[in-house]
C-alpha positions in Angstrom: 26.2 -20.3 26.4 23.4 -20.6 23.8 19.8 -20.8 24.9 17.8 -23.7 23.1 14.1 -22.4 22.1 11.3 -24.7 21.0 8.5 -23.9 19.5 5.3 -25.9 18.9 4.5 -26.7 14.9 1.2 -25.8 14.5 0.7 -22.4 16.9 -0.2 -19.0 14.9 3.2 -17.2 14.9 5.4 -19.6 15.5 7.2 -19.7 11.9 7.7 -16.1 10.6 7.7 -17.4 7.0 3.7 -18.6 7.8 2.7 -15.9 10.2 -0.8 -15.2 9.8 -0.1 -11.5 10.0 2.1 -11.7 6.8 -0.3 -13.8 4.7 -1.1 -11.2 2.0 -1.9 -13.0 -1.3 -0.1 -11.1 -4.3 -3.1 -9.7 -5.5 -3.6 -7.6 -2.1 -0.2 -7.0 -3.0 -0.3 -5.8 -6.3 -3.5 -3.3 -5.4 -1.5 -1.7 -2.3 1.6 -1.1 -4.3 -0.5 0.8 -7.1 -2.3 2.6 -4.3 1.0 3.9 -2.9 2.3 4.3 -7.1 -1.2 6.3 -7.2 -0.4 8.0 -4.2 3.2 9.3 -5.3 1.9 10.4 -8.8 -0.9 12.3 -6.9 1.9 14.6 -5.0 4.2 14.8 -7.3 1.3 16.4 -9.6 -0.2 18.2 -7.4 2.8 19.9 -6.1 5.0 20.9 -8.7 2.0 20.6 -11.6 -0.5 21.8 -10.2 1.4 24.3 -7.8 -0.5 23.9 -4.6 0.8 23.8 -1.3 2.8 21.0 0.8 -0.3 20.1 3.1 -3.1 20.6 0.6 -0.7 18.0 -1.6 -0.4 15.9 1.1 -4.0 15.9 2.0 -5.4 15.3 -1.8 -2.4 12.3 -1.6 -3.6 10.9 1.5 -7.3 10.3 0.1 -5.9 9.1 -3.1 -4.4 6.5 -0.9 -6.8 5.4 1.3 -9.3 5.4 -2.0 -6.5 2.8 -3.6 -6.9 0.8 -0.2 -10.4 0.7 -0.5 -11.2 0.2 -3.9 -7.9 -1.9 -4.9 -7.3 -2.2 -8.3 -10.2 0.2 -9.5 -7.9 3.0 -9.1 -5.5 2.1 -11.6 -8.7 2.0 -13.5 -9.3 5.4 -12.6 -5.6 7.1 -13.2 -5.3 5.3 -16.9 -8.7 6.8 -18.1 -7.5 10.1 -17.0 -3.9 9.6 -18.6 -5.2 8.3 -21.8 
């Protein structure tokens, strides 16, 4: 037996493709995927490069993230003036 399920058009949430929740514009999109790029590049250097600890790595990462959250794409900004 199959249960038949309606849903009304035009409530918030009823179409997962539309839900509010996952209307992030690609921009948004672009500037939290270089915050978590930033992010990675932050632990990998600080940890093997830079030869500190697990947690302080972790810690210096976890700014860098919520920094790239904040400011967006000023980060990436940030990280090609120090690699250049």
């Amino acid at each position: 037996m199959v249960e038949r399920r309606t849903v009304a058009p035009n409530v918030a949430g009823s179409n997962p493709v539309s839900h509010p929740n996952l209307a992030m514009g690609f921009n948004r999109q672009l500037e939290v995927f270089l915050a978590m790029v930033a992010t990675l590049i932050t632990f990998v250097s600080c940890a093997l490069e830079l030869e500190l600890s697990i947690i302080v790595s972790v810690l210096i990462s976890l700014c860098v993230l919520l920094a790239g959250l904040v400011l967006g794409r000023r980060i990436s900004e940030i990280l090609l003036k120090i690699l250049a």
